[in-house]
Every structure is written in structure tokens, then in C-alpha cells.
Rosetta silent file (secondary structure, phi, psi, omega in degrees, C-alpha in Angstrom):
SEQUENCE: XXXXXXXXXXXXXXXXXXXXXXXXXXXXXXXXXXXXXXXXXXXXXXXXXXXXXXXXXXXXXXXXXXXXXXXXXXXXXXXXXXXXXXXXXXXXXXXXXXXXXXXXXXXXXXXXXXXXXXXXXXXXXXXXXXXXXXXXXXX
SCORE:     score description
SCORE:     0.000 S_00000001
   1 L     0.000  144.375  174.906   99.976   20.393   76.784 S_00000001
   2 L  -123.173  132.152 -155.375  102.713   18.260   75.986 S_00000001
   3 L   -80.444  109.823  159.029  102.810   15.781   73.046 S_00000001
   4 L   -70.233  158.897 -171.139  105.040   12.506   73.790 S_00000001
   5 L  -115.548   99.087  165.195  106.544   11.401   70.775 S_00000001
   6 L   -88.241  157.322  178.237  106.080    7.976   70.004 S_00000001
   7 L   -72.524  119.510 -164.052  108.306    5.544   69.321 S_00000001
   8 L   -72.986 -150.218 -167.272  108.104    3.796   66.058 S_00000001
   9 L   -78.871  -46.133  163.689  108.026    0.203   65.185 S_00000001
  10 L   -53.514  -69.712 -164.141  111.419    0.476   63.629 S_00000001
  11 L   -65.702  -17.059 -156.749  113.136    2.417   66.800 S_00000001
  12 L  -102.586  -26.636 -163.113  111.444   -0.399   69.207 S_00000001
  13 L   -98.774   -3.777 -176.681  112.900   -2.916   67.246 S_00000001
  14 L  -107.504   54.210 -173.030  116.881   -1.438   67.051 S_00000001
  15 L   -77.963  144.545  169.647  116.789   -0.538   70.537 S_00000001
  16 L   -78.899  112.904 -171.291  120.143   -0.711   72.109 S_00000001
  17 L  -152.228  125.866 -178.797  119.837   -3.522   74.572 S_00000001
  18 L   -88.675  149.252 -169.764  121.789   -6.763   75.255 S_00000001
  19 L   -88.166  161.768 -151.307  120.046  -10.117   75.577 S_00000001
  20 E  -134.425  135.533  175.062  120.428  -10.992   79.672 S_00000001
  21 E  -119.935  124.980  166.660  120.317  -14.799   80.884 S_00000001
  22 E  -143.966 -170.354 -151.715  119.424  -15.389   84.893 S_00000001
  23 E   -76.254  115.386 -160.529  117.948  -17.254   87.068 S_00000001
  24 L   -76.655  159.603 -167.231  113.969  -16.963   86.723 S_00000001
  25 L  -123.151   20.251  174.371  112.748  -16.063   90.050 S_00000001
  26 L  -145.220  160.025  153.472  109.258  -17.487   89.708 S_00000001
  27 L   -66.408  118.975  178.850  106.815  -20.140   88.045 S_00000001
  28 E  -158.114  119.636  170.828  105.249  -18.296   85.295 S_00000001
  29 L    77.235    3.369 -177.562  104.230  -19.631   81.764 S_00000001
  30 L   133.170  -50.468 -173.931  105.725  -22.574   81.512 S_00000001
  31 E   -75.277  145.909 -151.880  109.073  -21.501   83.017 S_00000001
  32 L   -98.430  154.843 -174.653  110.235  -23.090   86.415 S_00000001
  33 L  -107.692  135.511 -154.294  111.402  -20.519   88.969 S_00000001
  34 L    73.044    6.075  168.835  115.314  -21.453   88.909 S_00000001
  35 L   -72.842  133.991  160.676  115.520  -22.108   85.532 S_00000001
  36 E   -67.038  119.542  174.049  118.008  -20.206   83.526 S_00000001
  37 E  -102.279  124.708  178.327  115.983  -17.790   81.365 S_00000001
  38 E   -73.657  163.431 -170.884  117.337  -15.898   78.204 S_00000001
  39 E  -163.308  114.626 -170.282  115.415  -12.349   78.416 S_00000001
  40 L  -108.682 -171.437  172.574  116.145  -11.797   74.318 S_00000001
  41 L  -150.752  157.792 -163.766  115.883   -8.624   72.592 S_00000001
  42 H   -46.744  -58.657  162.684  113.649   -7.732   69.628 S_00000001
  43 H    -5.170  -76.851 -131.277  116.938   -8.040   67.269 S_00000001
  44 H   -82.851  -37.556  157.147  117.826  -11.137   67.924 S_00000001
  45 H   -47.798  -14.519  138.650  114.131  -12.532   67.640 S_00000001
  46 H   -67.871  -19.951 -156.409  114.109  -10.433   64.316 S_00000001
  47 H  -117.353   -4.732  171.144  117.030  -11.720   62.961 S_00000001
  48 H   -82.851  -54.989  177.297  115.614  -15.746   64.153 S_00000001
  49 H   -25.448  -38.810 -155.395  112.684  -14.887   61.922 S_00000001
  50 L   -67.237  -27.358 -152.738  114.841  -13.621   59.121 S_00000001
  51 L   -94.999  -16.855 -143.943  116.294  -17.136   59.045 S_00000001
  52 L  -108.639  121.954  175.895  113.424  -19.292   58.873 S_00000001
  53 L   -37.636  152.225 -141.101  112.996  -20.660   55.078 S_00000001
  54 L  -108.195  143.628 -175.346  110.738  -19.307   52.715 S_00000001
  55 L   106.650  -33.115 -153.461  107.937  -21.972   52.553 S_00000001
  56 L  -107.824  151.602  156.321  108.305  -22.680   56.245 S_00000001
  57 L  -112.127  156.739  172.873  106.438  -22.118   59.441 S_00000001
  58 L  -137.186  123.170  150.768  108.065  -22.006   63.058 S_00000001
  59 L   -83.951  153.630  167.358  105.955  -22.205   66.015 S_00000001
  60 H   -30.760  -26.790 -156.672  106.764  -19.777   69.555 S_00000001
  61 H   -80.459  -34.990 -156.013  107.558  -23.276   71.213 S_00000001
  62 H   -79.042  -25.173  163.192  110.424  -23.790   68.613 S_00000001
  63 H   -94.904   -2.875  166.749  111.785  -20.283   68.940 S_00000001
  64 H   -65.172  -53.560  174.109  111.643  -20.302   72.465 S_00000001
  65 H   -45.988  -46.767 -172.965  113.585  -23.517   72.059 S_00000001
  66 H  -106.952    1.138  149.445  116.191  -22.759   69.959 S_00000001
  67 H   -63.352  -54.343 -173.993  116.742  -19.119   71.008 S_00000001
  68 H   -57.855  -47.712  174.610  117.368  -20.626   74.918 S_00000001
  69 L   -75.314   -6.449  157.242  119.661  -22.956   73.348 S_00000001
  70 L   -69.438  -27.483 -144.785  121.768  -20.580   71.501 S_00000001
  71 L  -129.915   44.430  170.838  122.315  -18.459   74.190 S_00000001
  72 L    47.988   32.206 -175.869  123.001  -21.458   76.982 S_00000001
  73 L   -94.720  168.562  157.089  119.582  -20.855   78.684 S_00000001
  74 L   -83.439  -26.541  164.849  117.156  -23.632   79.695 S_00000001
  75 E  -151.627  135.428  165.665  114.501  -21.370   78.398 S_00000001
  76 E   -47.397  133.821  176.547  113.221  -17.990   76.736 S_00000001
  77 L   -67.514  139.295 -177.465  110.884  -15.509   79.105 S_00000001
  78 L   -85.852  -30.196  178.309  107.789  -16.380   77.022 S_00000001
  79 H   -71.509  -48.673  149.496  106.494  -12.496   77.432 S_00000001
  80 H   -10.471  -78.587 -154.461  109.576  -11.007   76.248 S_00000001
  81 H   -65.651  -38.983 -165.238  109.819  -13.308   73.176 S_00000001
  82 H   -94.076  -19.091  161.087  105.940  -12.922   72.057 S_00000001
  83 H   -61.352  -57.804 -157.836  106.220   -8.811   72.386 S_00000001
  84 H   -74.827  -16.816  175.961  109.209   -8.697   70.587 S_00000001
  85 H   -76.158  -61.667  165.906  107.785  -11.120   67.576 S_00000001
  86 H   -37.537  -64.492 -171.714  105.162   -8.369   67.319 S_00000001
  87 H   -62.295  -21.238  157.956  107.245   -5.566   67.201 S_00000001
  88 H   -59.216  -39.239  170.840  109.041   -7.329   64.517 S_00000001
  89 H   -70.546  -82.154 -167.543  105.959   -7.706   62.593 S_00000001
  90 H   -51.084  -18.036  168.243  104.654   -4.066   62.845 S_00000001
  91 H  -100.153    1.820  177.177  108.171   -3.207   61.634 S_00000001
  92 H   -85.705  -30.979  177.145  108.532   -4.891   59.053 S_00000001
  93 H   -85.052  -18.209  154.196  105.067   -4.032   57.662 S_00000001
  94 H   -80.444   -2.838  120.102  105.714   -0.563   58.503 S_00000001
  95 H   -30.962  -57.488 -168.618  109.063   -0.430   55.883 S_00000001
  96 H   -66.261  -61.911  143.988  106.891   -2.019   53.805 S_00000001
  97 L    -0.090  -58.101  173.061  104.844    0.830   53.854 S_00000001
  98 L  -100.284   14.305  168.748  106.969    2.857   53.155 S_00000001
  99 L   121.181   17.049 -171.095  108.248    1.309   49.785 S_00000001
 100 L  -111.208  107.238 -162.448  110.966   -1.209   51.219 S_00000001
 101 L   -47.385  170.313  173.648  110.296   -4.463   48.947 S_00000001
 102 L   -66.095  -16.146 -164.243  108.885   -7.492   50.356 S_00000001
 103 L  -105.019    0.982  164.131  111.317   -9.667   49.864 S_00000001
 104 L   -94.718  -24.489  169.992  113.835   -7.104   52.151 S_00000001
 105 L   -78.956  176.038 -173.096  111.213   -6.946   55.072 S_00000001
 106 L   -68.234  137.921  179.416  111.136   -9.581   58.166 S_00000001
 107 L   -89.895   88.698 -147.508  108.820  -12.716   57.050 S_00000001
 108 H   -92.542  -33.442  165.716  107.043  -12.314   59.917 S_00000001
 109 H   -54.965   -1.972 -175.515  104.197  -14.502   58.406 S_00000001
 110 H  -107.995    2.572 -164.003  106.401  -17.709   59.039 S_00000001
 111 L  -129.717  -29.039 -179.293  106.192  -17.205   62.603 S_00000001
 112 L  -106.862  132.569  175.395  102.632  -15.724   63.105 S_00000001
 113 L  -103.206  174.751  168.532   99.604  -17.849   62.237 S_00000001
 114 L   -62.725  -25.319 -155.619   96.069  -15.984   61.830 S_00000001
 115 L  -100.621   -1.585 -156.113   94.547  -18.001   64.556 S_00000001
 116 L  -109.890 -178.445  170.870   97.163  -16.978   67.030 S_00000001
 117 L   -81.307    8.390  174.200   97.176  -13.880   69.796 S_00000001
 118 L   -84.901  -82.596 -176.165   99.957  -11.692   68.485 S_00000001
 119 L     6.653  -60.064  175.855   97.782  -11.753   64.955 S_00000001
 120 L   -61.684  -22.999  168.572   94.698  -10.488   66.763 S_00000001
 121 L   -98.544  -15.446  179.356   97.037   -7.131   68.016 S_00000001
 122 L   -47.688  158.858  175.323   98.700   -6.453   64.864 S_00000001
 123 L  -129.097   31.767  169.595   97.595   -3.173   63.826 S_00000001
 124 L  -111.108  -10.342 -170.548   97.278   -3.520   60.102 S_00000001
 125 L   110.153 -148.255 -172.794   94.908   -6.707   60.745 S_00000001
 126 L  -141.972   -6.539  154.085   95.855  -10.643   59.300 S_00000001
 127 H   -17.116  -63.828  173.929   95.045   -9.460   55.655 S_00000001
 128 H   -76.839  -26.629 -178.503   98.579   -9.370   54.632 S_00000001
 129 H   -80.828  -45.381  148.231   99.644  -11.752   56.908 S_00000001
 130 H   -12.400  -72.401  175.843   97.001  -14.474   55.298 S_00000001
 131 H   -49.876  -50.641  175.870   98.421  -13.739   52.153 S_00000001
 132 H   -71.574  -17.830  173.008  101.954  -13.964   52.472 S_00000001
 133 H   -77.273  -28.450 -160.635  101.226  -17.335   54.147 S_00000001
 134 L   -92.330    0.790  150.998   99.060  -18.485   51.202 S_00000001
 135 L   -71.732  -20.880 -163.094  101.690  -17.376   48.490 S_00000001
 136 L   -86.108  -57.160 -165.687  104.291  -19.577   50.524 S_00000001
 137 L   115.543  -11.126 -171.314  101.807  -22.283   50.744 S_00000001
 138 L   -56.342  123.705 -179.255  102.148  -22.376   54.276 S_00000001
 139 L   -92.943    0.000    0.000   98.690  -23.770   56.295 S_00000001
């Protein structure tokens, strides 16, 4: 039998892939079927995280928002964008794992609350994620 290799959290999140804006070609999620939709890539939703002040929370609505408008969409694909916030998360807590300080991984905790459904899939739990909000101060 043969053993697939998976990929990790890290390789998922520096995949090469460009982010692509068209025309959505349905109603789904919020988004309008002819709306221009950003389709983002785990990068550049790591690197919005990266950004967001220590102290601070950002909701999904606001990085949908300000992701579309960077990249001259009317809106971010909503699945796209809440996959790729995960995979941000599991890679940043897997570096941290492996010894890469905290204050060099993605603050992934400014972006995820406890209560929300990416939280509920993480697959270290909302322990850490708890914490790092309640060192920030963040509710």
C-alpha cells in the first residue's frame, strides 16, 4: 500500500498560486453572481493578519472588505478566505511548535474569536488561541 504524504500547514500556506479576480458566476454567501470576486491566496490572507495591531481584533467581514478592495474586487469568495485564515493559523502554531518565537508567528488570534467556526476546526483546540487573546486584552 501506498502512503500519500501529507502536506503540511507550512507548504499549504506558501503554495505557489496567484490571487485571481472574476466575475462570480453565482449567488452564494453573501456574494451576488456578477460581482467581481477576489479568489485570494493563503499568503496574502497571512500577510493581512500579520498586519493587524497587537491589541486588536479584525472580524472576516473586515478582511473580506479590505482584501476585495485592495485588489479592485467588489468582494472576497467567503470560502476561499475562511480556509485560508485556518491554514494560517495551523501554521503558525505549527512553527511555534517547533521553537519559532511567538512574537515571529502569524497572530492568528486577532482574527479568530473562540466562539467562531474556524476555532472549532483548529486542531490544537482554542487553548492557545484564548490566551493569546487574553494577554492582548482582546474580548
Amino acid at each position: 500500500m501506498c502512503a500519500v504524504k501529507r502536506k503540511s500547514w507550512s507548504e499549504k500556506l506558501n503554495i505557489d498560486r496567484e490571487p485571481v479576480v472574476q466575475k462570480s458566476d453565482k449567488d452564494f454567501a453573501g456574494v451576488k453572481k456578477g460581482q467581481m470576486m477576489l479568489i485570494p491566496t493563503p499568503k496574502i490572507v497571512d500577510d493581512y493578519i500579520r498586519q493587524i495591531p497587537k491589541g486588536k481584533s479584525v472580524d472576516m467581514v473586515t478582511l473580506r472588505k479590505d482584501l476585495a478592495a485592495e485588489y479592485h474586487a467588489e468582494v472576497t469568495c467567503p470560502l476561499t478566505s475562511g480556509i485560508f485564515v485556518r491554514i494560517a493559523a495551523e501554521a503558525a502554531y505549527e512553527a511555534y511548535e517547533k521553537g519559532t518565537p511567538l512574537k515571529n508567528i502569524t497572530p492568528f488570534w486577532r482574527i479568530i474569536d473562540e466562539k467562531s467556526p474556524t476555532a472549532k476546526k483548529l486542531s490544537f483546540g482554542t487553548d492557545f488561541l484564548i490566551e493569546q487573546r487574553r494577554k492582548e486584552g482582546i474580548e
